[in-house]
C-alpha positions in Angstrom: 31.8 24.6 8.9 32.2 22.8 12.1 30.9 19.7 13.2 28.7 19.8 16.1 30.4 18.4 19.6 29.3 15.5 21.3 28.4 18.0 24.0 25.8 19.8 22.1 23.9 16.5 21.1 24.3 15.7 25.1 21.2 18.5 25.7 17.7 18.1 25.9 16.7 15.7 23.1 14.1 17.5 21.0 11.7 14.2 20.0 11.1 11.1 21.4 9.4 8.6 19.4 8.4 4.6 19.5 7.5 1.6 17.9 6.5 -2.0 19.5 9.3 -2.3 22.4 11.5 0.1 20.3 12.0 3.8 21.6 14.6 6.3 20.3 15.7 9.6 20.7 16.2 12.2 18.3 18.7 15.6 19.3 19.5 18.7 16.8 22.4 20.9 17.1 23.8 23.4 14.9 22.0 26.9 14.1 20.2 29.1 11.5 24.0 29.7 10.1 25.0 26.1 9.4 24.0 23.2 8.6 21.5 21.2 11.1 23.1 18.0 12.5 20.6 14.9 13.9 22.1 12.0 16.1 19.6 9.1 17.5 19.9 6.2 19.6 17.4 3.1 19.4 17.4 1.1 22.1 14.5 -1.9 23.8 12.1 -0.9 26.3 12.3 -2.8 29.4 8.9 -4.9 30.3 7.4 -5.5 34.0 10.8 -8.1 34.3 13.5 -6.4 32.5 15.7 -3.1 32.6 16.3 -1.5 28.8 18.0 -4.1 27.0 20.5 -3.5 24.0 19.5 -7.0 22.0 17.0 -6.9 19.8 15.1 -10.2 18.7 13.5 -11.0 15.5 10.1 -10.0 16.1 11.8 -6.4 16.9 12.7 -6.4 13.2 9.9 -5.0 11.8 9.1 -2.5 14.8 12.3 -1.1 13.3 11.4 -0.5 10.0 8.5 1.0 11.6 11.0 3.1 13.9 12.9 4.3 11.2 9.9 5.3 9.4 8.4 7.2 12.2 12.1 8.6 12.9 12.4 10.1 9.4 9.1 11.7 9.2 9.8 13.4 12.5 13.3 14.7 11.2 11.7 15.9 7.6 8.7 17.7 9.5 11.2 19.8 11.4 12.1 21.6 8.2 15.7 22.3 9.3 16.9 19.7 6.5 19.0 20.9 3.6 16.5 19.9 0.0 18.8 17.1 -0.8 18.7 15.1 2.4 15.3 16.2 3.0 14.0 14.4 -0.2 16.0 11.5 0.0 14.0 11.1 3.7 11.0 11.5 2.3 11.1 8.6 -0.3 12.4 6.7 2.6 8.8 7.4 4.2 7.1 6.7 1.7 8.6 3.3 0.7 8.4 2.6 4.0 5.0 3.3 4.5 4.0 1.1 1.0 5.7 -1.4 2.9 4.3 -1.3 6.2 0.4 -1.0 4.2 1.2 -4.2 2.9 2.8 -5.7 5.7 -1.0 -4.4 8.0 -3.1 -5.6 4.9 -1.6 -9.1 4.9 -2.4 -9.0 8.7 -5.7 -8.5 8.4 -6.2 -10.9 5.4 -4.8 -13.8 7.7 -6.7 -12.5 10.6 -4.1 -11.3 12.9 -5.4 -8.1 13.8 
């Protein structure tokens, strides 16, 4: 089995998806006959004042865990996952998502939302 080039993951991304200031990319290559391959990039959405930036700051912490979160449900709803990988995602989600529950319910509880 070969690994897809850097040329097939250079087409049309097939999802785009965001949290906070954080946006990322997700592309599939590979066919029906072999394995499915995912890349993504992550990068900082520019405001008004700024172009895309690669730093990150603190507060884009946990807009990543949210990222990756959102990023792994996406992959494991495409189906094309072999059963090993594709479980491992979804207990990822799901720990994620206990933690991001908490992380809104404290929120509220202090008034932030």
């Amino acid at each position: 089995m070969t690994e897809p080039s850097d040329e097939e993951f250079g087409k049309k991304p097939y999802s785009f998806v965001g949290a906070g200031r954080l946006t990322s990319l997700l592309w599939k290559a590979g066919s029906e006959h072999s394995e499915w391959k995912y890349r993504f990039n992550i990068v900082r959405g520019p405001t008004v004042l700024e172009s895309f930036n690669p730093l990150f700051e603190p507060a884009d912490l946990s807009h990543l865990v949210k990222l990756v979160q959102v990023m792994a449900s996406v992959i494991v709803d495409d189906g094309c996952l072999n059963a090993d990988d594709r479980e491992r995602l979804r207990t990822l989600v799901t720990d994620l998502d206990e933690l991001t529950v908490r992380w809104d319910s404290a929120a509220l509880d202090k008034g932030e939302r």
